[in-house]
N, C-alpha and C positions, 0 to 999 in steps of 0.2 A: 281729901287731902287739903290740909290748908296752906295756903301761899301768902307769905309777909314779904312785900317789897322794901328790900333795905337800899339803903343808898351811901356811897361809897364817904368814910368819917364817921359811921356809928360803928360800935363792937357787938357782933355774934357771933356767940360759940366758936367756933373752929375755926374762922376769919378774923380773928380779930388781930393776930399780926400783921396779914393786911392791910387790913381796914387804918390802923396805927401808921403806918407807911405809905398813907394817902391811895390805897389801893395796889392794884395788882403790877408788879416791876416791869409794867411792858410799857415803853413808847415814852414821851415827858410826860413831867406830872400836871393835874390840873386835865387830865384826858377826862372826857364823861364818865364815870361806870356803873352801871345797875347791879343788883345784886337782888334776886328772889328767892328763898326759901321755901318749899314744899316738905311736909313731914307725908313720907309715904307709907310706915309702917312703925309703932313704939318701937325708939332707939336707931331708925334708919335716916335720913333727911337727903332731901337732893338741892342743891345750893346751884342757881344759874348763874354766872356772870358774866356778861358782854362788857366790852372795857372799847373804847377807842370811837374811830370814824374813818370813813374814806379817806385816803390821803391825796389829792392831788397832786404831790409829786413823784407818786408811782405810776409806774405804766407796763405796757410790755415792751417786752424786745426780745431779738431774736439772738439766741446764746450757739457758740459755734462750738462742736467739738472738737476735740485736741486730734491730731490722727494716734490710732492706735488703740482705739476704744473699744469697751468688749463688747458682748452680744448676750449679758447677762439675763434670762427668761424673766426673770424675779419683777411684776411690775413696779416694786420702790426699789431697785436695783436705781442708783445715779448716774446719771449722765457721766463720763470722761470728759471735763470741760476746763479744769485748770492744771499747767505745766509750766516749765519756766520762765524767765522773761524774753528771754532769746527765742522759743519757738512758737512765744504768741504774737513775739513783732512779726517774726517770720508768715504766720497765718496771717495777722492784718495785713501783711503786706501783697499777698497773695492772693487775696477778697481784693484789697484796693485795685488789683490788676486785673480784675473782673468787674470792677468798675462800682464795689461795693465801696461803702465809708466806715468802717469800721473804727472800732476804740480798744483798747487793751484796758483793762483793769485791775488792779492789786485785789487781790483778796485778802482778810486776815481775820481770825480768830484769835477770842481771848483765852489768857493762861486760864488752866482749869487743875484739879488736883494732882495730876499725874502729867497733864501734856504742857509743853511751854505754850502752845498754841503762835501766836506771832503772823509772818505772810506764810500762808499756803502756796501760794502761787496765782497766777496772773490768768484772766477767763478773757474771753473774744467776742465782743456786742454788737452787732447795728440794730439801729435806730429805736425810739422809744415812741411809742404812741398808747394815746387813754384807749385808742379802741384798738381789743382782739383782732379784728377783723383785717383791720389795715395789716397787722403785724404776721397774719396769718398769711397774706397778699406778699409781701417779702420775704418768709421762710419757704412760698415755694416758687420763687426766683431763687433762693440762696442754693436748697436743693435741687435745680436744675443746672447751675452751676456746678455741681460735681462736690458739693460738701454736704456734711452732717450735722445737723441742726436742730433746735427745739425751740417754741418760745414760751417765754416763762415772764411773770409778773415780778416785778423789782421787789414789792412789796415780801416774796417771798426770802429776798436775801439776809433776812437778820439784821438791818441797822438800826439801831436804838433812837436815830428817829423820827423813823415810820412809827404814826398813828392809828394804825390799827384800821377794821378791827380785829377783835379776840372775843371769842366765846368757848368759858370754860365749863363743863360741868362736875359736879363735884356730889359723890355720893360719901356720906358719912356714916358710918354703922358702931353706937356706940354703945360696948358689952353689959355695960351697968344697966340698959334698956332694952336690950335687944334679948327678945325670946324666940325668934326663930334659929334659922341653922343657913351659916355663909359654907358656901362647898365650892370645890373649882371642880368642874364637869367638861369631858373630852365626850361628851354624846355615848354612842354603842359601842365604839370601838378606838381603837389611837390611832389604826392608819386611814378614818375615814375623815374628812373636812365638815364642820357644819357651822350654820352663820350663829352670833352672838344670838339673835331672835328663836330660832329655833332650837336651840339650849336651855333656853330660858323659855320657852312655851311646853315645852316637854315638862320641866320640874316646875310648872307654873309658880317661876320664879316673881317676886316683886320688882327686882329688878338688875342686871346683869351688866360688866361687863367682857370686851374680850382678854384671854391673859397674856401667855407666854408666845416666844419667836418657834416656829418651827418651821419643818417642810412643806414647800412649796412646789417645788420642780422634781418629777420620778427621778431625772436623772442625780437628784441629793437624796433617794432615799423613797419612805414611805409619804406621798402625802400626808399633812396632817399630825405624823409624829412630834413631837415636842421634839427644838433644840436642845439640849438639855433637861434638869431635872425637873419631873413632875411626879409628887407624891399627891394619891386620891385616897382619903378616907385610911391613912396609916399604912398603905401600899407605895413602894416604892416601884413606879413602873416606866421610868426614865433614868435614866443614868444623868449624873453632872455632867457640864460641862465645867472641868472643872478648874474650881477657884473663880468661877461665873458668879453675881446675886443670883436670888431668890426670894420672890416675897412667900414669906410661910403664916398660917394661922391657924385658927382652931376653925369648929364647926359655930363653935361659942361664942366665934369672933375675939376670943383673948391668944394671949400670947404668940400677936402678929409682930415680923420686925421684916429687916433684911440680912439676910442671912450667905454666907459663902462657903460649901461644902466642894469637896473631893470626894470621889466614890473608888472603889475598888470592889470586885468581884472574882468567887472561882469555885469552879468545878473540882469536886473532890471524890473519887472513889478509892477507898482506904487509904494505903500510904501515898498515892497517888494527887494530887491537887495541878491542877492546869489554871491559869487567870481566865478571866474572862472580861471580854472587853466592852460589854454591854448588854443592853436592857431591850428589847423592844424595837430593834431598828434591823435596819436592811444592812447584814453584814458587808465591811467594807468602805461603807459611806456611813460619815460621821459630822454631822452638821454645825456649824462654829467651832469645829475642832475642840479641843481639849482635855483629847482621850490620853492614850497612853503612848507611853518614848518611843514608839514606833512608828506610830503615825507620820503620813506624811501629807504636807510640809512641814509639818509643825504639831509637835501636843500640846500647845498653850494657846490657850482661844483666839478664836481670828473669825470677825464676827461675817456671815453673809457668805461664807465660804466653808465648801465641803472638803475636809481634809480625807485618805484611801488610806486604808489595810487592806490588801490580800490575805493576808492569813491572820483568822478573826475568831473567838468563840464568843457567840451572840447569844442569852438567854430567852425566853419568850414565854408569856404567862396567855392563856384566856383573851385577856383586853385587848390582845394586838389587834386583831382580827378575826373574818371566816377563814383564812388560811393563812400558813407563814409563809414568810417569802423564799419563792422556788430561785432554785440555781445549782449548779455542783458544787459540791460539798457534802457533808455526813449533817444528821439530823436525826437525835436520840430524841425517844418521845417517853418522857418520863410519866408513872402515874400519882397521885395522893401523895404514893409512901416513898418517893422516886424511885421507884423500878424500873427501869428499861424496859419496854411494851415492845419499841419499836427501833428499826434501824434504818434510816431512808437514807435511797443515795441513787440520785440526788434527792436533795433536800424540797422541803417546803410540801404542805397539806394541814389540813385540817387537823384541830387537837379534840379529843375528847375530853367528855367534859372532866371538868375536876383536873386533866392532864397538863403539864408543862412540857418545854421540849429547850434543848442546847442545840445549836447549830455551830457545825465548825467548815472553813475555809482554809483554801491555800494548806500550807502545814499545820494547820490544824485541825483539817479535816483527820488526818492520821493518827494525830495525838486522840484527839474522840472517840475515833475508830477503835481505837486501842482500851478504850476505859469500858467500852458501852457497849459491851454484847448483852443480848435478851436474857432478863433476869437479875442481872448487877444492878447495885443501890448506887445514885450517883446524889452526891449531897450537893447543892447550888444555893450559892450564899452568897450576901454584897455587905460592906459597907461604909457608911460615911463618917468623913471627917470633919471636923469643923476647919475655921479658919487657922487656928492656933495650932492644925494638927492635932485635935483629940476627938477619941471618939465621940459620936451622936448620934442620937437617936432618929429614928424618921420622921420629918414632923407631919403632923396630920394631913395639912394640905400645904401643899409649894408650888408655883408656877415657876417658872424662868423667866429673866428678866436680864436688862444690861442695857447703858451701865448704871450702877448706883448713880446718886444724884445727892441726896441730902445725909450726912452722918453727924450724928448728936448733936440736933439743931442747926447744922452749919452747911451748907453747899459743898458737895464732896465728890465731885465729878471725875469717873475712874476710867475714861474711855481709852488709855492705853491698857492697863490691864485686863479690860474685858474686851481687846482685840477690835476696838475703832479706828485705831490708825492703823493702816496698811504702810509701810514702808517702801517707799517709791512708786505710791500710788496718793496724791494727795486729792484727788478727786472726790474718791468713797467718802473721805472726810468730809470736802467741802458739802458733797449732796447729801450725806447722810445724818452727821450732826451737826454742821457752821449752817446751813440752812435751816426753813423754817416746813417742818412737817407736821402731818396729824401725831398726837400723841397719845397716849395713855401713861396713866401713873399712879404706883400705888406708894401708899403710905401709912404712918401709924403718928398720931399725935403726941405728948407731953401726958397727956389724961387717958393714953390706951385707946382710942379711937383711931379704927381704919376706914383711912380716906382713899377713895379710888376716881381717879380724876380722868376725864377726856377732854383735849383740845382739838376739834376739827382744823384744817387747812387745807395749804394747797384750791385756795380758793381767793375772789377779790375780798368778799364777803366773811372769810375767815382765816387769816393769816398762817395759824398753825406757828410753833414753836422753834425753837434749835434746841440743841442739848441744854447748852449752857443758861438759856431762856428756862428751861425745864426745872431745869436747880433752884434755878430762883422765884418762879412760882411754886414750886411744893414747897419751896420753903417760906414764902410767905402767906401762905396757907394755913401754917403753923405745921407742917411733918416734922417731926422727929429725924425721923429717917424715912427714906424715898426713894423708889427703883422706877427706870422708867422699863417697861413693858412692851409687846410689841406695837410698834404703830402703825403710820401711813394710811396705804387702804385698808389695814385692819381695826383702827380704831373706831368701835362701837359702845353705845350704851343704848341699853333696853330698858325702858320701866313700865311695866304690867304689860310686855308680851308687844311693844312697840319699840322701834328704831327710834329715837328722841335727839339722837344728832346727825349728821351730815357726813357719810363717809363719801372717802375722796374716790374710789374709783366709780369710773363711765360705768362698768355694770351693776355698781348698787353696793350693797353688803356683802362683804366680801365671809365666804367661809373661813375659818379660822383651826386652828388647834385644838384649844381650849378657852374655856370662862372663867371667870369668877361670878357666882349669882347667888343673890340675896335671895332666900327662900322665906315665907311668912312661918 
């Protein structure tokens, strides 16, 4: 592999809106930034860029929660740490009488496509010190106290300006060059987890990284299952979330974008047709919502949160698993030709091979019951709409993603409609997008090249992004269009079967969903 050290004021390839822009939009200008180039495979390149320096006027300090916060398992589940100005005096004032010194401070994000942004609300600090250690020495005074606490590094709050640093990396795959085959890969199965590394050592990929938001927690469902849509090799084997992005592309690497589809599904024997309300998940539980009108709370996405049906008919192909998931309910085991094989009840077992099976819940175990006696042909069919409401075809390969970020050239930040704002919950916000996390991002340039970028964070040594930081590096990257992906401790890249960045969780590399990996 050859490596050219560029330095931030020349133009290459796929940086060069950057580069035009005195480098990368993070921190004032005039910050240091390197910039090295590695071509790892014809038509692939891996672009480093560190950008910034220590800032001294960061530090930690210890951040108090609001009362009333949840017990989210999810570890980038955010802190509950800003509410309004009256019950954060009220907190300072309550530390103060424990003999604590605290400070109250405004939080605010910038307007973005869809959100006004403005004050979020007011967060609860003492003290700032350069060294961890001191600060660690005060959070468990503060929790001896009788509060709930974290500390966290300023540097992580988003202010424009903190100086860094930033280390980006940036994989480019461009189709006019590229002769291998880009694939998004969920391992053996979708309800099992595995790390971006081992994904990528499996299809001795060149280089990988992680893609879409899924399950996490049993009680959301199947580990591992994708949030949303995920189409493998022309197989549609996730359902939308729908009116969610999506970054789709070929194996060719051509005709990648961001894309926003609806799904619909249903079981049909003769004059008979029942919906169906999914692909490949654990009936019931539906992962950032934005399934069908029944659903509850909500059938419009609502990201991080599992929305419930009780009465559910779930489809399930081969890739789910070694078995579907067990509960009461009905479960038709269909063959080849769909024939009814089988009638379980309760549900869930092993499919034979070549077989598919329907599962029904609640009232809809009835309904199923009724269609799928042994020997009846049961027909199972889905499908997608685009954005405009017209029909579409499956694209070859899709991960899920949210929210958009860059649309025709421009910074197009959707985090209300892809279910970022929780309404009377401004917290999820401020920890989830107004701060700075690991990131992942994909994109497509001007000239049809797909860019798939990681920002580690959540570190002193590497800042990590906010949403709206996110828009404006893919787009001065030069993306076209740009979806951010899942992050946090999920953000990984692999090149030739190595972990190459710095993910944020204590235990390492975190298992994931699925990939996207460059294959030679």
């Amino acid at each position: 592999m050859a490596a050219i050290a560029l330095v931030a004021g020349t133009v290459a390839g796929p940086t060069a809106a950057a580069e035009r822009d005195h480098g990368l939009p993070l921190g004032p200008r005039g910050l240091p930034e390197t910039r090295t180039v590695e071509t790892l495979q014809p038509g692939v390149t891996l672009t480093t860029i560190v950008r910034g320096e220590s800032d001294p006027a960061d530090g930690w300090t210890v951040e108090i929660a609001v009362p009333g916060g949840g017990n989210d398992p999810d570890p980038d589940a955010p802190p509950t740490a800003v509410g309004d100005r009256a019950h954060a005096d009220a907190l300072a004032e309550t530390l103060s009488g424990k003999g604590f010194t605290a400070r109250v401070e405004e939080v605010t994000t910038p307007a973005v496509a869809d959100f006004a942004g403005g004050t979020l609300g007011f967060r609860v600090r003492i003290g700032l010190d350069a060294d961890k250690a001191t600060a660690n020495t005060l959070l468990t005074q503060v929790r001896a106290a009788g509060f709930t606490a974290s500390v966290v590094f300023t540097g992580w709050d988003g202010a424009s300006t903190d100086r860094g640093p930033w280390r980006v990396q940036l994989l480019t795959i461009d189709p006019k060059k590229f002769r291998g085959d880009l694939v998004g890969d969920f391992g053996p199965d979708i309800e099992r987890r595995e790390t971006t590394s081992v994904l990528a050592r499996a299809r001795n990929a060149t280089a990988g990284v992680n893609a879409g938001f899924f399950v996490l927690d049993p009680a959301a469902g199947a580990p591992g299952d994708p949030a949303g849509l995920g189409a493998y090799n022309g197989k549609l084997l996730s359902e939308a979330t729908n009116g969610r992005p999506v970054f789709t592309f070929g194996t060719d690497a051509q005709h990648a974008g961001v894309e926003r589809y609806s799904w619909t599904g249903q079981v049909r024997a003769g004059r008979t047709a029942l919906a169906l309300d999914g692909i490949n998940r654990v009936p019931g539980l539906i992962r950032n919502c934005g399934g069908t009108h029944d659903d509850l709370p909500t059938s419009h996405p609502l990201h991080d949160t599992t929305c419930k049906d009780p009465d559910e008919l779930v489809a399930f192909t081969a890739d789910y698993g070694a078995s579907t998931p067990a509960g009461p309910g009905v479960e038709a085991v269909l063959d080849r030709q769909g024939r009814v094989t089988e009638v379980r009840e309760p549900r869930g077992g092993a499919l034979p091979a070549g077989a598919r099976s329907v599962q029904g819940t609640g009232t809809e175990a009835a309904a199923l019951r009724a269609i799928a006696e042994p020997g009846a042909r049961l027909t199972v069919s889905g499908h997608l709409t685009d954005e405009r409401g017209r029909p579409a075809r499956t694209p070859q390969m899709a991960v899920n993603g949210g929210p958009e970020l860059v649309r025709d050239g421009r910074p197009h930040v959707t985090v209300q409609a892809d279910g970022m704002v929780r309404p009377g919950d401004p917290s999820f916000y401020y920890g989830w997008a107004a701060k700075r996390n690991p990131r992942t991002i994909a994109g497509v340039d001007a000239h049809g090249r797909i860019m798939l970028a990681t920002v580690d964070g959540r570190a002193v040594d590497n800042l990590g992004l906010s949403i709206p930081e996110s828009a404006a590096v893919a787009d001065s990257l030069g993306m076209k269009s740009a979806v951010n992906l899942d992050g946090g401790g999920s953000t990984t890249m692999v090149v030739d079967g190595k972990l190459i960045n710095q993910p944020s969780d204590a235990a390492g590399e975190r298992p994931v969903g699925d990939a996207i990996l460059v294959l030679p």
